[in-house]
C-alpha positions in Angstrom: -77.2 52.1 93.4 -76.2 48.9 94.7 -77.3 47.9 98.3 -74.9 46.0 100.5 -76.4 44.3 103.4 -74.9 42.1 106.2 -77.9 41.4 108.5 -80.7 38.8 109.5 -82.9 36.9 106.9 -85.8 39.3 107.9 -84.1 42.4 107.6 -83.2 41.5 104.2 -86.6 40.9 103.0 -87.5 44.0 104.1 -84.7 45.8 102.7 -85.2 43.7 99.0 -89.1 45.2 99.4 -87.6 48.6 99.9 -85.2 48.0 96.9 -87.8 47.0 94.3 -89.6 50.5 94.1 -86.4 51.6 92.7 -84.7 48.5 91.0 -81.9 48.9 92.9 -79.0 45.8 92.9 -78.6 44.1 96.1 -76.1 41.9 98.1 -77.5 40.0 100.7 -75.6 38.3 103.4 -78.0 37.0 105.6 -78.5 34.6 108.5 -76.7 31.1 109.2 -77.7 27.6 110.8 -74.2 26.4 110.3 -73.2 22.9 109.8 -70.0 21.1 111.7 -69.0 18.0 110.3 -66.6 15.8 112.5 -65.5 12.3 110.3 -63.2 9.7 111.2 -59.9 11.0 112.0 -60.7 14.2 112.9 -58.3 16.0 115.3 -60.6 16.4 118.2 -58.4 18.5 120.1 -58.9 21.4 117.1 -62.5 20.5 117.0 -62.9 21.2 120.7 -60.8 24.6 120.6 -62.6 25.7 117.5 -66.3 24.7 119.1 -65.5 26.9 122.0 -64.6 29.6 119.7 -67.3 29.6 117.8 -69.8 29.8 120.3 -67.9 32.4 122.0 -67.3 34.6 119.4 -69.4 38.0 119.8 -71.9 36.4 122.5 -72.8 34.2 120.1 -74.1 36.9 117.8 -72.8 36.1 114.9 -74.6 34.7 111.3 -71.8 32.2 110.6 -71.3 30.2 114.2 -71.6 26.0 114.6 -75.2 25.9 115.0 -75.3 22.1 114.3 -72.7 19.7 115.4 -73.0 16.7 113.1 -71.5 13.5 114.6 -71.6 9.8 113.6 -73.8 7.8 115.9 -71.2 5.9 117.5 -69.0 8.8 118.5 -70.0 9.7 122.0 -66.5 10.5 122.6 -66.4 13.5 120.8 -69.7 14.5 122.3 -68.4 14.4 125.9 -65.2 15.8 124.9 -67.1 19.0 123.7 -69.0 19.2 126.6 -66.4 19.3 129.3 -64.9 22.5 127.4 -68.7 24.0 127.1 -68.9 23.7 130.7 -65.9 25.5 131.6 -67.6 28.6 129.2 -68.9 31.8 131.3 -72.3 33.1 130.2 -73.1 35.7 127.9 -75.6 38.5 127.2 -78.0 37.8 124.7 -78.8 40.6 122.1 -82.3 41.7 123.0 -83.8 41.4 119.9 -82.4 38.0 119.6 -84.0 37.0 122.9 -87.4 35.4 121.8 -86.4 34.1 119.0 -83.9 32.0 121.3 -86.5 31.1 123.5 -88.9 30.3 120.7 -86.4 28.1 119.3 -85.7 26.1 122.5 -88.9 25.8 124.0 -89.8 23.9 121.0 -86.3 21.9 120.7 -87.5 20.9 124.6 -91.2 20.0 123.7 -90.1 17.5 120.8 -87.3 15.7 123.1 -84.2 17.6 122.8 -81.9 16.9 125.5 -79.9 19.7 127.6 -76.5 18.0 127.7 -75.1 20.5 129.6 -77.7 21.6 131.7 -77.0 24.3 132.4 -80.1 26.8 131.0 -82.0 28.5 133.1 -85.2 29.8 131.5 -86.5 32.1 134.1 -83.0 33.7 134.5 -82.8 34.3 131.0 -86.2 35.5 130.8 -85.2 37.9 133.6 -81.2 39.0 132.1 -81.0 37.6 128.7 -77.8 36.1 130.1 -77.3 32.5 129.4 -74.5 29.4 129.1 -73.8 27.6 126.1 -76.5 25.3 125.4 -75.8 21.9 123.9 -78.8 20.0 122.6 -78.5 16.5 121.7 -81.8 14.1 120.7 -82.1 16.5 117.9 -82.8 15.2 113.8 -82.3 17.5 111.0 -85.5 18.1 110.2 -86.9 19.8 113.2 -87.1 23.3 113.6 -84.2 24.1 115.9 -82.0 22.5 112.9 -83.4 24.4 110.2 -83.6 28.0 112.2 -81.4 31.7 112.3 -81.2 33.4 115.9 -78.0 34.6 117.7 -77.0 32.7 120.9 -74.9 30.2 121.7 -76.8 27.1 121.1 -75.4 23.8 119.2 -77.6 20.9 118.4 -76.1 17.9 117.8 -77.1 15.6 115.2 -76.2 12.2 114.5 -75.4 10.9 111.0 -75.2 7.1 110.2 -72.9 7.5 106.8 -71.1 10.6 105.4 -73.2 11.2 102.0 -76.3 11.8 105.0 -74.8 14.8 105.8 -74.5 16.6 102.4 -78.4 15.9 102.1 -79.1 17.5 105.5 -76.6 20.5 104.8 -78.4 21.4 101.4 -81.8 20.9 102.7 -81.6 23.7 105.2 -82.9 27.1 104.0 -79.6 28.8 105.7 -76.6 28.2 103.6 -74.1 30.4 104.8 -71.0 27.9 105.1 -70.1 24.8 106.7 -67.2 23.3 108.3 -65.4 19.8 108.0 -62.9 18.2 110.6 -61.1 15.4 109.3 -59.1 13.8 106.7 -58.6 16.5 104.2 -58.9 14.2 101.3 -62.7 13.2 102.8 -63.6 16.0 103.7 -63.1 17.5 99.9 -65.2 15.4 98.4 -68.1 16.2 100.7 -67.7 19.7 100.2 -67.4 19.4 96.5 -71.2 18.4 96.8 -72.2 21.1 99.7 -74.5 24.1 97.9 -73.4 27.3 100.6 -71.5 29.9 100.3 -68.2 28.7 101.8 -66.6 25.7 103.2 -63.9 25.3 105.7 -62.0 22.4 106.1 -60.6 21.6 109.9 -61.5 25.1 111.0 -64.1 27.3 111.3 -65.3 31.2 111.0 -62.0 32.6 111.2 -60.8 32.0 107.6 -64.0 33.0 105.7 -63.1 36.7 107.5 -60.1 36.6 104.7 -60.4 39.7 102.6 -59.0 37.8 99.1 -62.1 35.6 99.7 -65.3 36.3 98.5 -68.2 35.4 101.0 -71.6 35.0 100.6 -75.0 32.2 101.2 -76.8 30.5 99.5 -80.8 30.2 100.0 -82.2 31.9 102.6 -78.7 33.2 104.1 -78.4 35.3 100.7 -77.1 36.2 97.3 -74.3 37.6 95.8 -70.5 38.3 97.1 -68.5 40.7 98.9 -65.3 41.2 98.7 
């Protein structure tokens, strides 16, 4: 028997628990806290587009979307760029058993300084629908919770890295490895992901191409182990 599951990290302890009694294999695509790269050069105009989607993409509800946005600390530009488009971005319904784990996540995010660049939450309407905007966080470092944790909604943080190599430290120290995205020179952004430990990179894009059928897709860590496809 081998058991093939696509689910949150949770659910897959719970499943590998179930397995054992039987010694049965198992593939285990799990949760994501994505990482998006932007480096010098990077067309912003695809960032912005592919930001949006991401976000968007099934309510936010999915295990592979940008969860952190790493920028470099002078690049504000970028930042505001993003958050015009996020603006423009109509709420979405929040899977209910995804709720508190959201507002678990942001509460805390809030507590330890975590800006709402938007501003555009609304905590007792969420509380009360489970619909919310796109939440941008900025003020956030990659070692606090919000950075390092798997729920489904669409909420960024933004994290600001002061050289290149900073970032493959941060990516490999979170427990979720699912993938990661670069935007930028493609010749740069190889050589990061050469050093990246998750289960897929994509280079000036994101999502879309890891959904590929030829390509085999899986995490590292707490986002899994094993391959489909």
């Amino acid at each position: 028997v081998l058991i093939v599951l696509t689910g949150a990290a949770g659910t897959g302890k719970r499943v590998l628990q179930a397995a054992a009694e039987s010694l049965s294999q198992c593939i285990m695509e799990l949760s994501g806290c994505d990482a998006v790269v932007v480096l010098d050069g990077a067309d912003r105009k695809r960032l912005v587009a592919a930001i949006r989607f991401g976000l968007q993409f099934n309510s936010g509800a999915t295990c592979i979307g940008p969860r952190r946005l790493m920028l470099s600390r002078d690049d504000q530009e970028t930042q505001d760029l993003i958050a015009s488009e996020l603006r423009l971005m109509p709420e979405v319904t929040v899977h209910p058993a995804a709720r508190a784990g959201v507002l678990e996540a942001l509460q805390q995010a809030f507590a330890s300084g975590a800006e709402d660049v938007l501003g555009r939450f609304d905590l007792q309407a969420f509380r009360q629908t489970g619909k919310m905007a796109p939440v941008m966080l900025a003020g956030v470092t990659a070692d606090q919770p919000i950075a390092q944790a798997d729920f489904f909604a669409p909420v960024m943080s933004v994290i600001r890295y002061g050289r290149p190599d900073e970032v493959v430290r941060w990516v490999n120290d979170c427990p979720y490895r699912l993938a990661a995205s670069l935007f930028g020179q493609r010749d740069q952004a190889i050589r990061l992901a050469e050093q990246f430990s998750v289960g897929s990179v994509v280079i000036n894009d994101l999502i879309a191409p890891t959904a590929d059928p030829r390509l085999p897709f899986g995490g590292r860590g707490s986002s899994g182990f094993g391959v489909t496809r």
